[in-house]
C-alpha positions in Angstrom: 12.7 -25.0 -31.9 14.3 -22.5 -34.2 16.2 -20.9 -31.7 17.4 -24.7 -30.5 18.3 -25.1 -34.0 20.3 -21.8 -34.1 21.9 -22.4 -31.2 22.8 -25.9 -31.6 21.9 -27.3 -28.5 18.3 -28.3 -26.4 16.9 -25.9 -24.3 14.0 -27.6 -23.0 14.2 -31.6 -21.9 10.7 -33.3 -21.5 10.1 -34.8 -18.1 6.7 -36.7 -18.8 4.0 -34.2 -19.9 6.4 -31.4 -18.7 8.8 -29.1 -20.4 11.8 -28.1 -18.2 14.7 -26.0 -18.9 18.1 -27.8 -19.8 21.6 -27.2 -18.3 21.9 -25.0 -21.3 18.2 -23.8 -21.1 18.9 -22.4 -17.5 22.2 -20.6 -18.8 20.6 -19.0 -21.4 17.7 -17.6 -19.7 19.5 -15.0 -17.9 20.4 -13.4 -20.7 17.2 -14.1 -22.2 16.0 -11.4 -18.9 18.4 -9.0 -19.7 17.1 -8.7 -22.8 13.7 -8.4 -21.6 14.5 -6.0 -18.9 16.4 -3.8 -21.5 12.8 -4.0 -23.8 10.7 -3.0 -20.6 12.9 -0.2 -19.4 12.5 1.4 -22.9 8.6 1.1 -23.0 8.8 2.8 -19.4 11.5 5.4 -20.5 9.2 6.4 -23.6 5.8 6.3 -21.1 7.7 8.4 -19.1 8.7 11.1 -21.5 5.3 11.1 -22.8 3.8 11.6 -19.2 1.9 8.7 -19.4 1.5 5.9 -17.0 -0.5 2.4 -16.9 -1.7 3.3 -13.6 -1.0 0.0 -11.6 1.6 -1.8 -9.7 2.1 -5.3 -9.0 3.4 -6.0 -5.6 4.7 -9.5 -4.6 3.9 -10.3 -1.2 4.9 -13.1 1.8 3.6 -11.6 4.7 -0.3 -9.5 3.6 -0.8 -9.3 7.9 2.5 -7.1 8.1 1.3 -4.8 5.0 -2.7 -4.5 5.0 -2.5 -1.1 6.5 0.3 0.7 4.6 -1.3 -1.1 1.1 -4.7 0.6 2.6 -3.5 3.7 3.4 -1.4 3.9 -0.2 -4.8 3.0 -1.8 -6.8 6.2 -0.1 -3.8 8.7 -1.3 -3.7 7.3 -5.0 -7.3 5.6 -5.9 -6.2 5.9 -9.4 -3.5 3.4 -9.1 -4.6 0.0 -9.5 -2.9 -2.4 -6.9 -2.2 -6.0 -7.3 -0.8 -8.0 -5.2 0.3 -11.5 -5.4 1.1 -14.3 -2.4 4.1 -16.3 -2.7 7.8 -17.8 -1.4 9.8 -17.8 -5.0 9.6 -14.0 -4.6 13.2 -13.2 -6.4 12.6 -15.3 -9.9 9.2 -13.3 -9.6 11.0 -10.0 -9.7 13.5 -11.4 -12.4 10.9 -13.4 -14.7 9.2 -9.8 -14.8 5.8 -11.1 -13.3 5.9 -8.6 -10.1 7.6 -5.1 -10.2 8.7 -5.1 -6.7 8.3 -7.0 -3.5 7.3 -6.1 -0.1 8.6 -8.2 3.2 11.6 -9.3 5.0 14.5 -8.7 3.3 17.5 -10.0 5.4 17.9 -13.3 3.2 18.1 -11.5 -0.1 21.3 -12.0 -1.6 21.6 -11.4 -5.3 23.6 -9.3 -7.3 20.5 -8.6 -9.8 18.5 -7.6 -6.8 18.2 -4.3 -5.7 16.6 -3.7 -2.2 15.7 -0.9 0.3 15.2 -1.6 4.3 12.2 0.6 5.7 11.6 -0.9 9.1 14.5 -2.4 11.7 11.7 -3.9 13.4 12.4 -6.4 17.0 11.5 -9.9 17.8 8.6 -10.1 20.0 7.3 -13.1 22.2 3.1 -12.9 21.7 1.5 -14.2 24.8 -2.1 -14.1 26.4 -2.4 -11.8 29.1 -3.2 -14.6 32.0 0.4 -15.7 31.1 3.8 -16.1 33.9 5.5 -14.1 31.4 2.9 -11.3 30.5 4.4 -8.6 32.8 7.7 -9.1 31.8 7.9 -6.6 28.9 11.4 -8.2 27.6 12.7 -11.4 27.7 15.2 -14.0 26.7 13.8 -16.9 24.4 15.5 -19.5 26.0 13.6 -18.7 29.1 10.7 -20.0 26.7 11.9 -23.3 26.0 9.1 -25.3 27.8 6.6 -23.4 26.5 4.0 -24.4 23.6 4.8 -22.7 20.1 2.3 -21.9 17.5 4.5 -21.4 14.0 3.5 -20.1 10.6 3.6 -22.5 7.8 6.4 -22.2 5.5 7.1 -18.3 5.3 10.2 -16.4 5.2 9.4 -15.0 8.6 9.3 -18.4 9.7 12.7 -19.7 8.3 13.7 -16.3 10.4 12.7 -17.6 13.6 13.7 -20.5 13.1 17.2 -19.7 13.1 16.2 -17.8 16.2 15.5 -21.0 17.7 19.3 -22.4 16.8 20.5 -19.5 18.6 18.8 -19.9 21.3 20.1 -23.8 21.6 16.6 -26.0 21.9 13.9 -27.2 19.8 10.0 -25.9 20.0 7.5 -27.7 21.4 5.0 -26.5 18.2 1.5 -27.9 18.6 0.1 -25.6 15.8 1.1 -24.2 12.4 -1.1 -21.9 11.0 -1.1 -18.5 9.2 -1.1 -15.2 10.8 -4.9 -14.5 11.4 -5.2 -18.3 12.9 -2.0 -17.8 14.9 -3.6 -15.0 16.9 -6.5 -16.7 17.9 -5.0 -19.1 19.4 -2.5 -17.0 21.0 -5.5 -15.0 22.0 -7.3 -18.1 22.7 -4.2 -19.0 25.0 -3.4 -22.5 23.1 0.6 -21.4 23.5 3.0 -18.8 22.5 4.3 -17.2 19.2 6.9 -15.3 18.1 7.0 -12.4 16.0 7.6 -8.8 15.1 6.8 -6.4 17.6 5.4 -4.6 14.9 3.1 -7.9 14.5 2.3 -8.3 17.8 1.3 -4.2 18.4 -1.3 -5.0 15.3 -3.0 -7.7 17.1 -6.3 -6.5 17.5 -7.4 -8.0 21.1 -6.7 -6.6 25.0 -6.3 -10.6 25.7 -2.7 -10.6 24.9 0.4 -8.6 25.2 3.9 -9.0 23.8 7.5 -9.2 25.2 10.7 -8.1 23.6 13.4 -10.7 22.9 16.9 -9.6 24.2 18.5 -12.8 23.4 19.0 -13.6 20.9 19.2 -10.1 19.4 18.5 -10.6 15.8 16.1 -7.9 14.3 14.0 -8.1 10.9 14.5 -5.9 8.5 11.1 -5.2 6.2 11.9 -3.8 3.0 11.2 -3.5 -0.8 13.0 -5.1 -3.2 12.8 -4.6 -7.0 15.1 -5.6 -10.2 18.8 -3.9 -10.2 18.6 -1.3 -13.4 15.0 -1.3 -13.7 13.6 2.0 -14.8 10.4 2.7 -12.3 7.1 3.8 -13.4 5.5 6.8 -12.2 3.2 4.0 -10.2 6.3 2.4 -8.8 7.9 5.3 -8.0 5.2 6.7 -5.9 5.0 3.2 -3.9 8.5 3.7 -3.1 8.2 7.5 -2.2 4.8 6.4 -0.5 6.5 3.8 1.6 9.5 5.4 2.7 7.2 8.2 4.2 5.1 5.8 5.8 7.5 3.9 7.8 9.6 6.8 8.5 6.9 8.2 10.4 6.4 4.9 12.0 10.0 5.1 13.1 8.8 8.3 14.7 
């Protein structure tokens, strides 16, 4: 209220028992962040001078199938570091609000001049299949060749909206009988209730000999995995390492 008064104008409007930003409200919070950003960079400048460290890093995350084993393998280099990671879609007001210090997924809709982002894996599109099926020894393969066929999508993910426009490309609608998450959409692949598609990194980390995977040639779009973080933010020792960590890790995945 004294900052309303100051300012001359409402920030917040009241939308029943709710509080949400006002035209003006919404202008003023991104400078409100720079501000907040400038505070935090000079905690972690004045950490860093005096070598110290909180020891943690919070990690925002859409797709935890994708990342369990290089968050697994980061955790047995550097047990010190605490590691928190949190599940959502709004992943960029995340990273601007200041309630994750970097995010970890697909990276090819970011498009923000506050956001700063690095790709680590170029990774192809991949048709998941059981074994017993007509297209199982094909190794790659056009996805409109899989327009008949029975789709099991993810729920509302960012690899999702990916294929999706895979699907446009490819000129036809899914027959989806299932949308599930990514442990689910195995099974049934592996259970042989339809097709998925996916990453061929995905599809190499399901864990069962009952299916096998196919690379899509056409349409050639590629996902590109990657962290993203806040542009100017000064990294902590903990962030830093991630980065370092994960660079390392997929480069030798590349290999």
């Amino acid at each position: 209220k004294k900052l309303e008064k100051e300012l001359g104008v409402p920030l917040f409007v009241r939308k029943g028992r709710n509080l949400e930003l006002s035209p003006y409200g919404q202008v003023y919070r991104e400078y409100a962040r720079e501000v907040f950003l400038a505070l935090e960079n000079g905690r972690r400048r004045i950490n860093l001078i005096r070598d110290e460290d909180e020891k943690k890093i919070n990690l925002g995350i859409l797709s935890p199938y994708v990342w369990n084993d290089t968050f697994r393998s980061f955790r047995e280099r550097y047990p010190e570091i605490n590691q928190f990671s949190f599940e959502g879609f709004k992943f960029l007001s995340a990273i601007l609000d200041g309630e994750i210090d970097m995010y970890v997924g697909g990276v090819n809709n970011i498009y923000n001049e506050k956001i700063e982002y690095e790709t680590l894996y170029d990774d192809e599109m991949a048709i998941l299949m059981h074994k017993s099926h007509p297209f199982a020894d094909r190794g790659k393969i056009s996805l409109r060749e899989c327009r008949d066929e029975k789709f099991i999508n993810l729920g509302s993910t960012n690899l999702q909206k990916f294929i999706s426009t895979m699907y446009e490309d490819a000129r036809f609608d899914p027959n989806v009988v299932m949308i599930c998450d990514y442990t689910l959409r195995d099974q049934m692949v592996i259970e042989n209730y339809g097709i998925s598609v996916t990453t061929k990194l995905s599809a190499m980390q399901c864990k069962s000999d009952k299916v096998t995977y196919a690379v899509i040639t056409e349409p050639s779009q590629r996902r590109k995995l990657g962290i993203a973080w806040k542009k100017n933010a000064v990294f902590t020792k903990s962030m830093q390492l991630f980065y370092d960590f994960a660079k390392e890790y997929y480069e030798d995945l590349k290999v």
